[in-house]
Structures are given as structure tokens and as C-alpha cells.
N, C-alpha and C positions, 0 to 999 in steps of 0.2 A: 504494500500500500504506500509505501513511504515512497517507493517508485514511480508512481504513479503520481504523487504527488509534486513527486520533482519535474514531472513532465508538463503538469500542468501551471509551476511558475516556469517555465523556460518556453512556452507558447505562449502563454500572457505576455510576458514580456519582450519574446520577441513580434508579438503585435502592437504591443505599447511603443518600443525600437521602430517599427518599419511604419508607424502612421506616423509617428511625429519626422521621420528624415523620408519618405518614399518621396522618390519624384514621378513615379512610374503611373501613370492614369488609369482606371481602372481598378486598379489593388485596395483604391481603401476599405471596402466594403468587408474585403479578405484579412486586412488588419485592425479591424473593427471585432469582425466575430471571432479572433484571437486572442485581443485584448482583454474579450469578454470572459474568456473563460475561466471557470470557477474551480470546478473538478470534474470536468469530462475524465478524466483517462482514469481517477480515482474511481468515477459512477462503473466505467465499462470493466474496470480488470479483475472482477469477480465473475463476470460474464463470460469472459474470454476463455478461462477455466470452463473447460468442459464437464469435470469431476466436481466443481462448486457448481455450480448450473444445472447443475441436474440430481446433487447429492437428498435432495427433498424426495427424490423415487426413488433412491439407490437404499437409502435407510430403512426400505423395508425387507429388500435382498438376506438372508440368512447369512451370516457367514461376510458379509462385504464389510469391509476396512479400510473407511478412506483414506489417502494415500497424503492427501493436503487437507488442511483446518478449516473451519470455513469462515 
């Protein structure tokens, strides 16, 4: 999680970076919804795990020992 969270100051940021110095036309819209971001990468990287994402059916499995925490 902690990773995810670093990804989501170094996207912010570099949105907050490329609106205030972009000369490029077009792009603000793209450094805008950059800027914006809160915790995207932190919301998705429990999703991404296949075996958290799906450990809510697996729990009833006999015998099954998840492999990661949730």
C-alpha cells in the first residue's frame, strides 16, 4: 500500500510540474486530472491482486490458505 501510495504523490505532482511549466497545447486537461489525484493507485492495488479480489469466495474453499493478507 505504501507503494501505491508513492505513486500517487509522484502523479500528483508531476501534474502539479507539467501545468504550471507545459507549453504544449492540449495537455492541460491531462495535467489537471493528474494533479487531481488522491489515491487512485492506493483504490486499485487490492484489485489488481487476483487472490484479494476474489479471497471473499475462496474462504469458503476447504483447505484454501491465502497466500497474501488482505
Amino acid at each position: 500500500m505504501a507503494e501505491a501510495g508513492g505513486f500517487d504523490n509522484l502523479f500528483r505532482t508531476a501534474g502539479q510540474l507539467g501545468g504550471t511549466f507545459s507549453q504544449v497545447p492540449g495537455l492541460g486537461p491531462l495535467f489537471t486530472l493528474l494533479s487531481n489525484d488522491q489515491n487512485f493507485f492506493q483504490a486499485v492495488s487490492g484489485n489488481l491482486n487476483p487472490e484479494q479480489r476474489w479471497a471473499d469466495q475462496f474462504q469458503y474453499v476447504d483447505g484454501y490458505i491465502p497466500n497474501c493478507p488482505h
